[in-house]
C-alpha positions in Angstrom: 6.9 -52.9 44.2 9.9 -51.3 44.2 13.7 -51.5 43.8 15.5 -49.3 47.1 19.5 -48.8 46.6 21.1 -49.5 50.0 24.7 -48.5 49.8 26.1 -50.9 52.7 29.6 -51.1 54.8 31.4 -53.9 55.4 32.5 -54.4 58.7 34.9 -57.0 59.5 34.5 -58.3 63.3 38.8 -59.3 63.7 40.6 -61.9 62.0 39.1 -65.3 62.5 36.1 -64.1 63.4 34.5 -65.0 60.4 32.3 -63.1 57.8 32.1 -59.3 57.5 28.5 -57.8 58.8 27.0 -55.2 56.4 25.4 -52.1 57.7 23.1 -49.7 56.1 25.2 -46.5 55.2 22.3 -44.8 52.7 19.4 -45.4 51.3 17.3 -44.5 47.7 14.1 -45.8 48.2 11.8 -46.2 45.5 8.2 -46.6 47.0 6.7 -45.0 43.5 8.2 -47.5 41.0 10.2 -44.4 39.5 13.5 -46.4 38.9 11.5 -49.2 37.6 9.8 -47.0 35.2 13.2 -45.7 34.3 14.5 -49.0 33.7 12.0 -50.0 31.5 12.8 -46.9 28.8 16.7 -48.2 28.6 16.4 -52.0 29.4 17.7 -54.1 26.2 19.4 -51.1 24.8 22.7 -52.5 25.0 24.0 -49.4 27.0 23.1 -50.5 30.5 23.8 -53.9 31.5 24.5 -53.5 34.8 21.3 -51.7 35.5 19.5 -54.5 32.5 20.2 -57.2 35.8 18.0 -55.6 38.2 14.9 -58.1 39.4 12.2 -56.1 40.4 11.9 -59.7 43.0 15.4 -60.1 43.6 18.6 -58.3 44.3 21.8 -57.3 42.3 24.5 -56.4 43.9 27.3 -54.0 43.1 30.6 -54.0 44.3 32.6 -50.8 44.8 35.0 -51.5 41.6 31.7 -51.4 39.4 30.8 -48.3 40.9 32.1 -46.7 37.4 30.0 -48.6 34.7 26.9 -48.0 37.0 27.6 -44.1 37.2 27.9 -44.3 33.6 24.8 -46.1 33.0 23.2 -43.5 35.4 23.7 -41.1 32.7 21.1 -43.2 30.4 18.8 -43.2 32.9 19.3 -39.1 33.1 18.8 -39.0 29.5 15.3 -40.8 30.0 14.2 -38.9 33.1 11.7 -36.5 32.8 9.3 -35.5 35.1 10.7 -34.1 38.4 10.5 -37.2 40.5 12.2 -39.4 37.7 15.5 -36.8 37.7 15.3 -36.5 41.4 16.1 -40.1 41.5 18.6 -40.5 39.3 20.2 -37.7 41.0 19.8 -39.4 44.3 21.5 -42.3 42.8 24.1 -40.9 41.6 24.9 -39.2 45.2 24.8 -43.0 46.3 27.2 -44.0 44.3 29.8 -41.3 43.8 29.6 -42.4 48.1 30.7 -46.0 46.7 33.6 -44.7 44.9 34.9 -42.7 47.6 34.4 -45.3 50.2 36.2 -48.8 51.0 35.0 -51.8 51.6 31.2 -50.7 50.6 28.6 -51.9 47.7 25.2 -51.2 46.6 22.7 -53.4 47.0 19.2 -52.9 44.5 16.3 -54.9 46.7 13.7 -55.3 45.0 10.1 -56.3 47.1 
């Protein structure tokens, strides 16, 4: 069980056409519960309440102009990671979203099962 980061796109159809569609643009999957794992070492710490929101159930999603405070909390995670596939991820992650802060119109989306 769990949580994938999907950067998506927003892609608006024309004016009055109503609402944007959202396409996949890059995935972090996390079939091995390694970012769940993570979270559990910083969770209630204070230092990462962006990443504190994320439902193993549900989703959080994270616009493009928080793309900053979650690179930052990324760093907390780094600090945790230790074995090879924990600091893969959080380098995988970070990739993802140093693509949200380049791109417009995009946001990550944590899925949990």
């Amino acid at each position: 069980m769990g949580v994938d980061a999907v950067l998506y796109r927003l892609v608006r159809a024309g004016p009055g056409r109503g609402r944007p569609t959202c396409v996949a643009a890059g995935v972090v999957a996390d079939p091995d519960d390694v970012l769940l794992d993570l979270l559990k070492r910083v969770r209630g710490g204070g230092r990462t309440p962006l990443l504190d929101r994320i439902d193993p159930l549900g989703e959080l999603v994270v616009s493009a102009e928080a793309a900053p405070q979650l690179l930052a909390e990324l760093r907390c995670l780094a600090e945790v990671a230790r074995a090879p596939a924990e600091v893969d991820q959080v380098r995988r992650l970070t990739q993802l979203t140093r693509r949200c802060l380049t791109g417009r119109e995009v946001e990550i989306r944590f899925e949990g099962d």
